[in-house]
N, C-alpha and C positions, 0 to 999 in steps of 0.2 A: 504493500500500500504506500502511496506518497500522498501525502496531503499537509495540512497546515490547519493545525486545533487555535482555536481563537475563543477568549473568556475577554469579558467587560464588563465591569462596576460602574454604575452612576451614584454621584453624590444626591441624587433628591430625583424624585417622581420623573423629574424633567428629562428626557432622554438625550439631550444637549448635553447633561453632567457629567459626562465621563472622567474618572478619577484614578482609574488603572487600566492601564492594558496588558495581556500577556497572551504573547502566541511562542507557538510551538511548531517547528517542521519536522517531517519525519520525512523519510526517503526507503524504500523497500524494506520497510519493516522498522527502522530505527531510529531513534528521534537522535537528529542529526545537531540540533541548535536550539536555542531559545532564547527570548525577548522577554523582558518584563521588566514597565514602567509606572510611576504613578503620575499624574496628569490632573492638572492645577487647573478645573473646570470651570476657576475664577465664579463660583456661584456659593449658597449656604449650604451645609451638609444638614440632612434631614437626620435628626434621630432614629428612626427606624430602618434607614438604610445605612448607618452606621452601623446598627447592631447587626447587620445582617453580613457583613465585609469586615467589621472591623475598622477602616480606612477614615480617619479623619481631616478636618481643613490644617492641622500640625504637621499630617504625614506628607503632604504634596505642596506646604508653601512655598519650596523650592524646586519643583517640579516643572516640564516643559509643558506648556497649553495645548493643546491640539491640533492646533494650527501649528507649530511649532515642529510636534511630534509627529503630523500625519506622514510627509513625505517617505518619513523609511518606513513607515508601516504600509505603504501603498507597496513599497520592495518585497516586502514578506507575503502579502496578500494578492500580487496581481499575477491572473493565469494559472493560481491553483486553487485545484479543491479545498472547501475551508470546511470545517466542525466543529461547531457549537455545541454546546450542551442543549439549549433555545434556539433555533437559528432566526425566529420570527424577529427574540427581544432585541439580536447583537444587529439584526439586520435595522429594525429602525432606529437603533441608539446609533448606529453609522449613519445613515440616510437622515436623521437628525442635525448630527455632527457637524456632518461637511456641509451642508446646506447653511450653518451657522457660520461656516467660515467661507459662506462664496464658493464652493468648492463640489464637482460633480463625485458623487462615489464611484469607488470602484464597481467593474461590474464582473463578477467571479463565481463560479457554480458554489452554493451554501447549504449544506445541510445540517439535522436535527439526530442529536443522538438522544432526546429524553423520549421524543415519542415512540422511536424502534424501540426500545427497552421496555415500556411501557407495553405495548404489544405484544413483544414476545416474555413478559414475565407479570402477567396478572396479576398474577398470586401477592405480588410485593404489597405491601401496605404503606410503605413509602419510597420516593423517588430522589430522595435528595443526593446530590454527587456523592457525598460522602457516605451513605447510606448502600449504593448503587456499587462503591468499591469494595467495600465491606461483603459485601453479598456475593459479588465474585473473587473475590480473594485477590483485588490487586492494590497495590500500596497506596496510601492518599500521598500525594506528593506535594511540594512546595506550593507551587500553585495550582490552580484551578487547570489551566490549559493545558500544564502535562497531565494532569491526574483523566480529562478527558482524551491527550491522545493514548495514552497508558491503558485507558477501560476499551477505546475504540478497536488499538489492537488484540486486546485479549479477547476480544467477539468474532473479532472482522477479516482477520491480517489473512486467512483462510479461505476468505470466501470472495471470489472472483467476482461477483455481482452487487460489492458492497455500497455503490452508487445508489444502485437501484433499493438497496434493502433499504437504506437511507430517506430516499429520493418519498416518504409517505408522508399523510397529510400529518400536518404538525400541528392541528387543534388540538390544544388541553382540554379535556373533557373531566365537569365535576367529578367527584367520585362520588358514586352509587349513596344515598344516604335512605337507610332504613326506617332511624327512631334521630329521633332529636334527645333525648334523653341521655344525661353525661358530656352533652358537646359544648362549646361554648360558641355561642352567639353573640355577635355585635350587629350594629344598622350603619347604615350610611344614609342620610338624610329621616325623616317623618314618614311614619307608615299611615295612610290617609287615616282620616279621622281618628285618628288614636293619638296620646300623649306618648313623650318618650316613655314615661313612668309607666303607663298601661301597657307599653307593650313590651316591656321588660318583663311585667309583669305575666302578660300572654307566653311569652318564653319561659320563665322560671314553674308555670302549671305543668308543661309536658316534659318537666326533669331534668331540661337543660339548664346553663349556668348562661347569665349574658353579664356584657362587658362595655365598657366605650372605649378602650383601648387598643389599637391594633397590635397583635405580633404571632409569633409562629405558633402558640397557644392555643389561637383561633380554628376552631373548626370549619363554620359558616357565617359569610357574610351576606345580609339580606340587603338587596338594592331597591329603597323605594320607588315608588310610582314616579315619586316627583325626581327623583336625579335618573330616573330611566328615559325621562321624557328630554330631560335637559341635557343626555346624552345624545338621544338619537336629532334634536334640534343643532345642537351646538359640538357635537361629536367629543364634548368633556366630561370627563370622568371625576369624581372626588376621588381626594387625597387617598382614603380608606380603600377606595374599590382598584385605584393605582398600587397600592399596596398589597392587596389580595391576589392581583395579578402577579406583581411581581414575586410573590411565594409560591405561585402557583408556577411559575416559570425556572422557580426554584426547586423544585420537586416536590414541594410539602403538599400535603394532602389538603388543602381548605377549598369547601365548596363556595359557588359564591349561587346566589336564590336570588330571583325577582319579587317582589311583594307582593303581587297574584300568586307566584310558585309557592310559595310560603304558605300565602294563608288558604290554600287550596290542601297543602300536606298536610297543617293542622286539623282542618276540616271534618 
């Protein structure tokens, strides 16, 4: 196999914030080099993507911007196959990126290693990289980008079709939820006619626990009426539902519900 494993942190929801990059090339089997930089996104670092990376605005005050940084990252990335863990998130955090600095993206074949995994191992009840090495017996490494070309090979480095095994739809789809009972629950916006309180309240009668704070704790995130509507008008999302996606893209398990889905499951 030859390809180039590519992982991306953003400092906040914003998909402009890019705050680390680390890629990885491998060439017939062997990861031949590696890159890895952190990247002064000149914007605020959100708490919750801090907790999630680790990476603060201390770690990259001395770090090169983007603009700065992309030129030899175009070197590493143009005319080969790339691997994401996400390939949808690193695609618009790039397509973001460059467009912030004037700049067309590269255009290079991308694919997704969490959905093949996801496919071919159901069974798993979580998806996160480090969860995904563990399960197959390969080492977490320094970074994110070798530990994805590290798990790639251990699947793939065999299978002459590995484009193609790849090459599937890369929707995250919620994960199956039975009982609401035990999970934790948060909202994101007012669920019509109901108080926050009451429907906290509606949550905590069918066993579950709710919350107003996001984090990987979160089972399910209910999206009201009202910011469903404000998404498909305005195509924006809250902070919280940005949030859920991005654990979602992280491997964690958290469903995210429409406020009809909901109160149709309670029902």
């Amino acid at each position: 196999m030859d390809f180039v494993a590519l992982s991306l942190k953003t400092a906040n929801q914003w998909p402009d914030s890019i705050c680390a990059i680390d890629v990885v090339k491998v060439k017939n089997n062997v990861i031949i080099d590696t890159l890895s930089t952190y990247i002064n996104p000149q914007q605020t670092f959100d708490p919750f993507y801090v907790s999630q990376h680790g990476i603060d605005s201390t770690d990259v005050a001395n770090s090169p911007s983007f603009e700065d940084f992309h030129p030899l990252l175009n070197t590493w990335l143009s005319n080969e196959p790339v691997i994401s863990f996400y390939k949808d998130y690193e695609a618009l955090v790039l397509q973001e990126a460059y467009a912030t600095i004037g700049k067309i993206p590269l255009l290079f074949k991308h694919y997704s290693l969490l959905p093949f995994l996801k496919k071919e191992n159901p069974h798993w009840t979580n998806y996160t990289l480090t969860t995904i090495a563990q399960n197959l017996a390969v080492p977490i490494e320094y970074t994110d980008a070798t530990t994805i070309a590290s798990i790639t090979l251990s699947i793939l480095k065999d299978r002459a079709t590995w484009e193609v095994d790849l090459n599937i739809q890369s929707t995250i789809e919620n994960t199956p939820i039975k009982s609401l009972a035990l999970k934790t629950i948060i909202f994101t916006g007012g669920l019509q006619g109901m108080t926050r309180s009451s429907a906290a309240k509606l949550v905590m009668r069918t066993g579950a626990y709710f919350t107003n704070t996001m984090s990987k704790k979160v089972d399910i995130l209910i999206v009201s009426r009202s910011s469903q509507i404000k998404f498909e008008e305005t195509n924006h999302r809250s902070s919280k539902w940005q949030k859920a996606l991005q654990l979602q893209q992280n491997g964690h398990s958290i469903s995210i519900l429409f406020e009809d889905d909901f109160l149709a499951f309670i029902a």
